[in-house]
BALOBA-1460 file (C-alpha; in Angstrom, 3 decimals):
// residues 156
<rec num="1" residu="x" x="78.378" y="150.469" z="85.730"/>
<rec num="2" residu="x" x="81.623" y="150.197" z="83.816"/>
<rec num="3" residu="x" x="83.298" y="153.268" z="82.436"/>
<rec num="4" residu="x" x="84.177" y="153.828" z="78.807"/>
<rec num="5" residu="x" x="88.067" y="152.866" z="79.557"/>
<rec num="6" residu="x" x="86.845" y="149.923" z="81.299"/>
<rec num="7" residu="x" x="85.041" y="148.314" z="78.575"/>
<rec num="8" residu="x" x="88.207" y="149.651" z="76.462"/>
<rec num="9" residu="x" x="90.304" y="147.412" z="78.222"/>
<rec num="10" residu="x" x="88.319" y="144.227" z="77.869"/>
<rec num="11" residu="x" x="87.812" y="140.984" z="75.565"/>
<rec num="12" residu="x" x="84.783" y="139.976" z="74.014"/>
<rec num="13" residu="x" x="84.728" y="137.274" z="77.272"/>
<rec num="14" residu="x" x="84.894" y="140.288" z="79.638"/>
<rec num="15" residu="x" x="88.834" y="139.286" z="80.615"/>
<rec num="16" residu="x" x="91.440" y="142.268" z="80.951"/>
<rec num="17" residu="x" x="93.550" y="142.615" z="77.784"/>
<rec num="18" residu="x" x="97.121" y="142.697" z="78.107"/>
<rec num="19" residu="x" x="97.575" y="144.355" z="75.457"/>
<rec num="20" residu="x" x="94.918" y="147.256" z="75.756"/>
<rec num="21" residu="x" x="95.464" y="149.994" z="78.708"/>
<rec num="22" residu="x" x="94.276" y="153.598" z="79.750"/>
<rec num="23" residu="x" x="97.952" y="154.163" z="78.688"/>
<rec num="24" residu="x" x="97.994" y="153.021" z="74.913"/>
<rec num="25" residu="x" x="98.162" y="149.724" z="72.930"/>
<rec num="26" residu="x" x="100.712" y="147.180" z="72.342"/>
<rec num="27" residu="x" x="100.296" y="145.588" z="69.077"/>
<rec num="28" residu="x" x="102.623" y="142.343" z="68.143"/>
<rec num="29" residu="x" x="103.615" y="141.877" z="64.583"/>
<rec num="30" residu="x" x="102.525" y="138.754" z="62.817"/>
<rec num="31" residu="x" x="106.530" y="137.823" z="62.130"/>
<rec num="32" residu="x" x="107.274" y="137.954" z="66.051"/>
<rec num="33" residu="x" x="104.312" y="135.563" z="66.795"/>
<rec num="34" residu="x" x="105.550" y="132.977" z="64.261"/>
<rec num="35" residu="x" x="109.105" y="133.443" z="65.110"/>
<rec num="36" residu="x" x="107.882" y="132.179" z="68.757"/>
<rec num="37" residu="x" x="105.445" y="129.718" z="67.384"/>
<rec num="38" residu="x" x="108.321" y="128.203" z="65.588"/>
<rec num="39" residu="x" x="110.378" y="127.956" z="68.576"/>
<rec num="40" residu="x" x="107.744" y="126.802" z="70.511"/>
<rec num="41" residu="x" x="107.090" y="123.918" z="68.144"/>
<rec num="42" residu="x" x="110.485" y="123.003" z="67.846"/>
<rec num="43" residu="x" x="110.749" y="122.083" z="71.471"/>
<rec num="44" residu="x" x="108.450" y="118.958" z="71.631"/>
<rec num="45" residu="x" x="110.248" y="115.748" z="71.686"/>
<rec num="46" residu="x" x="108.944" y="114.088" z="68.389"/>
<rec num="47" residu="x" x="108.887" y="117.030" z="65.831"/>
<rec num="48" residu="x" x="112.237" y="116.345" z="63.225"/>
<rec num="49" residu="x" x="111.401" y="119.751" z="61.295"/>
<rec num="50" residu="x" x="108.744" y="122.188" z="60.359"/>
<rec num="51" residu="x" x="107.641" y="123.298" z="56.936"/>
<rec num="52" residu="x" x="106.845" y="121.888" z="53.739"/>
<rec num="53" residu="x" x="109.677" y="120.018" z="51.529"/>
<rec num="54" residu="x" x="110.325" y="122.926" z="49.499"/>
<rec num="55" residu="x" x="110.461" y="125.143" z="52.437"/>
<rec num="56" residu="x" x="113.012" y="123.187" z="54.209"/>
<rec num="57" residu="x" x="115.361" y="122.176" z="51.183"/>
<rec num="58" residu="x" x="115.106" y="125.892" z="50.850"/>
<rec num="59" residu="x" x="116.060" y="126.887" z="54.394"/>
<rec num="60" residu="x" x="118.997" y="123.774" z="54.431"/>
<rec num="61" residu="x" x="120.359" y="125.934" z="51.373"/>
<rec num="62" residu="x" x="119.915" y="129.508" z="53.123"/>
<rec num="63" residu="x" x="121.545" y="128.013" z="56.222"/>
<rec num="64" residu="x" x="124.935" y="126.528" z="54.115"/>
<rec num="65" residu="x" x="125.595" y="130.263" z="52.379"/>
<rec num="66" residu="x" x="128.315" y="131.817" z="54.991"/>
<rec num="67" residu="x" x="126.877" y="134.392" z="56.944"/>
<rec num="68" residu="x" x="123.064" y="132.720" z="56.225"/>
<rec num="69" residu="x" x="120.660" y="132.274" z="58.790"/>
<rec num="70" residu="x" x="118.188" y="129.104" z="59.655"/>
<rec num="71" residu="x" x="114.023" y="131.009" z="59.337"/>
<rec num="72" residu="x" x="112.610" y="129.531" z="62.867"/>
<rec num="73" residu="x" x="109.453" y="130.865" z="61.312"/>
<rec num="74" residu="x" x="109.401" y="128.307" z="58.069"/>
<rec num="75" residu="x" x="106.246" y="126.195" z="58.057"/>
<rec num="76" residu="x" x="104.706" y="128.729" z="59.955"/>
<rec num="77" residu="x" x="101.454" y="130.789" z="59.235"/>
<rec num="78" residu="x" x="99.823" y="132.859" z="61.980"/>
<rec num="79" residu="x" x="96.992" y="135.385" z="62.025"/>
<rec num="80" residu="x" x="97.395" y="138.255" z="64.421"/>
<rec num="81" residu="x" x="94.509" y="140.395" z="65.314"/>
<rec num="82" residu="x" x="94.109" y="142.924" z="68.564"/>
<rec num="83" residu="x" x="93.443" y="140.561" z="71.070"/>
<rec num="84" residu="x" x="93.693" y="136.943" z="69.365"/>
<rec num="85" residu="x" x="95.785" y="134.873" z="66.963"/>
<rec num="86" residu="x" x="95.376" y="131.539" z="65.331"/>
<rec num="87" residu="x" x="97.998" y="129.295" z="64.144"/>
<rec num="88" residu="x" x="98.863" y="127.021" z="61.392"/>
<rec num="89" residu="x" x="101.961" y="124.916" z="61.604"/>
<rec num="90" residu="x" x="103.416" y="122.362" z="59.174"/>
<rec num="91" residu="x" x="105.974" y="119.872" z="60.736"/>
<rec num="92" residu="x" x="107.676" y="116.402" z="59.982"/>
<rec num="93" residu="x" x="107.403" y="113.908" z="62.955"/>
<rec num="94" residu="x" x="110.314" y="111.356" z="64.028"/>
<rec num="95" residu="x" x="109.263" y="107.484" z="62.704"/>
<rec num="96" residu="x" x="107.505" y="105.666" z="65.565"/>
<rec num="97" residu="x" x="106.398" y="108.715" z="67.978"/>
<rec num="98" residu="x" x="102.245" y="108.750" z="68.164"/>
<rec num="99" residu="x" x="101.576" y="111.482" z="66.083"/>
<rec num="100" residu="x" x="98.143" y="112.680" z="67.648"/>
<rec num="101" residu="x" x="100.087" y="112.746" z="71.294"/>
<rec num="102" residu="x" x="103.238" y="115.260" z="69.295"/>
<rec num="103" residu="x" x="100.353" y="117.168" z="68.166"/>
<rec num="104" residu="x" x="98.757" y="117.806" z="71.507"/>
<rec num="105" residu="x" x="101.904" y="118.374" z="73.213"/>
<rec num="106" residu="x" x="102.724" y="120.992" z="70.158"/>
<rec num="107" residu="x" x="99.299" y="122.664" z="70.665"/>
<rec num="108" residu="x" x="100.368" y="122.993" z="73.943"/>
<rec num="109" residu="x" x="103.227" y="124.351" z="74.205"/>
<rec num="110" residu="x" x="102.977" y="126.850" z="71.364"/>
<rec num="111" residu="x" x="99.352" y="128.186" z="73.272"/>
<rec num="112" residu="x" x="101.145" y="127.964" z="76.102"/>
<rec num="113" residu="x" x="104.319" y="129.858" z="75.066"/>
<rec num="114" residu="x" x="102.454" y="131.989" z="73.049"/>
<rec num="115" residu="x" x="100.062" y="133.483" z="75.210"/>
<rec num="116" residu="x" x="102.965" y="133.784" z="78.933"/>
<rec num="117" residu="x" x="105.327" y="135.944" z="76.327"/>
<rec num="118" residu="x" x="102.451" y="138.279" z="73.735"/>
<rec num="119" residu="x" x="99.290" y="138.264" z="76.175"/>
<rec num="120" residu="x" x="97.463" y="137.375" z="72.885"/>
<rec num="121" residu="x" x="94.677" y="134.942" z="73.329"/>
<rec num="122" residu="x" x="95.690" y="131.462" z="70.664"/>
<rec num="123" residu="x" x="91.907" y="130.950" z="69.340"/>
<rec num="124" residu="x" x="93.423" y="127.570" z="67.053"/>
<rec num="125" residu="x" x="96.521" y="125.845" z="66.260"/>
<rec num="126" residu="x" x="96.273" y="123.534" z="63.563"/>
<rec num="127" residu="x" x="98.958" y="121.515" z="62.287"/>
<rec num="128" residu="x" x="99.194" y="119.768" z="59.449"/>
<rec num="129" residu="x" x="101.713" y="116.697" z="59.580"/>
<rec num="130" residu="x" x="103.506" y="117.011" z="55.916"/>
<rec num="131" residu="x" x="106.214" y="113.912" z="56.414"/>
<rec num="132" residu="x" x="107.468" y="111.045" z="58.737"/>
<rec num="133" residu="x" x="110.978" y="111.361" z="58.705"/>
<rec num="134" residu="x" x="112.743" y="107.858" z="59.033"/>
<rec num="135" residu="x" x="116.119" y="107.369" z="60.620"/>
<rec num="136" residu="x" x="117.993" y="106.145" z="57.363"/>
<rec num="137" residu="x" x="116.450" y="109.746" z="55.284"/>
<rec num="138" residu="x" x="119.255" y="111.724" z="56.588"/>
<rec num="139" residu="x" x="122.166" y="109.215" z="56.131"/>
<rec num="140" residu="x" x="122.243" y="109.124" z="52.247"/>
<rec num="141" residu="x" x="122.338" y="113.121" z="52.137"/>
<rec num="142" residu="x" x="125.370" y="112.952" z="54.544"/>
<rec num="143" residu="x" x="127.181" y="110.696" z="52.570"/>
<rec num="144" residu="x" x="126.580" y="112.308" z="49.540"/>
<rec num="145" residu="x" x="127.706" y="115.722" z="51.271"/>
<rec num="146" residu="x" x="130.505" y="113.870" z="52.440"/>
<rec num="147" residu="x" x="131.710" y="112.220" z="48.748"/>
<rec num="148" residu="x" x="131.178" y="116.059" z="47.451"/>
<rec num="149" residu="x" x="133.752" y="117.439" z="49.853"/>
<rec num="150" residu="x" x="135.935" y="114.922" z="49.347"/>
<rec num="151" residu="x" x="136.172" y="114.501" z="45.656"/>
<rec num="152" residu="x" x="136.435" y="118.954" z="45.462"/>
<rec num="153" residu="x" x="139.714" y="118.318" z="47.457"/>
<rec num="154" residu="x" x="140.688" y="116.089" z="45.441"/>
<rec num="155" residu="x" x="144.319" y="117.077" z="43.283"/>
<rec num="156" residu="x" x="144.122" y="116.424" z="39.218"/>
């Protein structure tokens, strides 16, 4: 027979938590998990950007204000409980890569990442593909960031 501590420091599949000990509890804020979800997602070959078109225009802005910083957790939604987390991502793809292979390399690697650094058990990841982004998308934008900076030096 198990003791009451025993059972304490146990998942519903009868696995030790990490996260649950004789000693105390560890619990892992939702903004951590998406910080590393977001990292984690960013690191597969094939993914151009994460979040939504509003959410990135948004973060391009943030990131241009001196002293701003880029949010590795936009497009990123996560649901932290005491043992398990799910995951819901939002990412643009690179034209040409085979979008169900980014995806499974994604799940992956943020399940993978995810549960080596919080001990948290990743119950889902789903990812919702918002936008293809195509090689020529980023070229007018650069130009017209270019013709801006140009014509504000400009003498009258």
């Amino acid at each position: 027979m198990s003791t009451s501590s025993e059972q304490k420091d146990t998942t519903a599949t009868g696995a030790p938590s990490a996260l649950q000990s004789e000693h105390g509890t560890t619990r892992i804020a939702d903004a951590v998990v998406s910080k590393i979800a977001g990292l984690a997602t960013r690191e597969v070959d094939g993914i151009h950007a994460i979040g939504g078109g509003a959410a990135r225009a948004l973060g391009a802005l943030r990131e241009r204000i001196p002293g701003g910083t880029s949010n590795v957790a936009q497009g990123v939604h996560v649901e932290v409980g005491e043992k398990q987390a799910a995951v819901d991502l939002n990412v643009v793809v690179e034209y040409g890569v085979p979008i169900a292979e980014v995806a499974r390399a994604v799940r992956r690697n943020v399940i993978t990442t995810l549960e080596r650094m919080t001990g948290l058990e990743i119950v889902e990841v789903n990812i919702a593909v918002d936008d293809v982004h195509l090689p020529s998308d980023s070229e007018p934008e650069e130009r017209t960031d270019r013709r801006r900076i140009e014509g504000s030096s400009r003498v009258e």
